[in-house]
Structure formats: structure tokens, C-alpha cells
N, C-alpha and C positions, 0 to 999 in steps of 0.2 A: 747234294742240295737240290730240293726243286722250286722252281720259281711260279708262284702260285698268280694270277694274274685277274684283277676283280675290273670286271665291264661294266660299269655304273652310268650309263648314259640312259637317258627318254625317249630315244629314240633305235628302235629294233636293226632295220636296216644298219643302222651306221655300228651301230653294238656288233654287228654279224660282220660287216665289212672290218672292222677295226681287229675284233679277233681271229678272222680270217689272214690279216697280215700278221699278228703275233702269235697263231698258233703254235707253230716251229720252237718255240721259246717258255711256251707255257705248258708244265706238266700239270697245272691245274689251273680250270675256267672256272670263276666268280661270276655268277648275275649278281646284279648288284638291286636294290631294295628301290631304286627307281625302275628296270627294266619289270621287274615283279611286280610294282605298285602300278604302271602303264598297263601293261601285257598281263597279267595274271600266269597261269601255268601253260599259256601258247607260247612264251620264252624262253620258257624252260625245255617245252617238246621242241622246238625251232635249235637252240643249242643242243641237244642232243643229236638229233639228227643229225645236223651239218657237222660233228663232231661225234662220232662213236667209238673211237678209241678214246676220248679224255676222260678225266673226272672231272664233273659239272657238281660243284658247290652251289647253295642258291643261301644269299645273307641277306635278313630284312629286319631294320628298323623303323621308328621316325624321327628318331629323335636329329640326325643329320639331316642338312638340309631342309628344313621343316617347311621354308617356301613354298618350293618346287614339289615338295611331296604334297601336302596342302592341294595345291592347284590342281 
């Protein structure tokens, strides 16, 4: 089984810090479609980096949260 693990926060630092503590646990990182709709593809190169053995997923819609993506 691997446990796939989606970072959906607004905020980069805290996404980096947050998967930084559950890396250990995650055979697979999720950006989530707010860090993408923030950050564009500096989120993606930033999870890479600081993670180069994972696989890095990237999932975006709008139809969640439509608020916060809006804004």
C-alpha cells in the first residue's frame, strides 16, 4: 500500500514545512490546485527540489473551494 498525501494549502512555506514533517510517510506528494493557482509552476520546481526521490503529483481544478480560488 502507499499512502499518497495532497498539500492543498495557499500558502508555499507552510505546504514545504507541513510535507517536510510527513514526508517519511508519503510515497506520493500532491500539490494541491490552491498551491498551483498561488504559485504557478515555482511550486512545483520548489517540491521537487526539496524532495527528489518522491513522486510529485500536481491536481487542479476549481470547482472545490471556489472562494478561496476566486480570490
Amino acid at each position: 500500500m502507499k499512502l499518497q498525501i495532497k498539500y492543498n494549502l495557499s500558502d508555499l512555506d507552510t505546504a514545504l514545512a507541513v510535507a517536510r514533517d510527513t514526508k517519511d510517510a508519503a510515497a506520493i506528494m500532491e500539490i494541491g490546485q490552491l498551491l498551483l493557482l498561488h504559485y504557478g509552476i515555482k511550486v512545483v520546481e520548489a517540491f521537487c527540489k526539496e524532495f527528489p526521490d518522491k513522486k510529485i503529483y500536481v491536481g487542479t481544478k476549481i470547482s472545490e473551494r471556489p472562494e478561496e480560488t476566486v480570490d
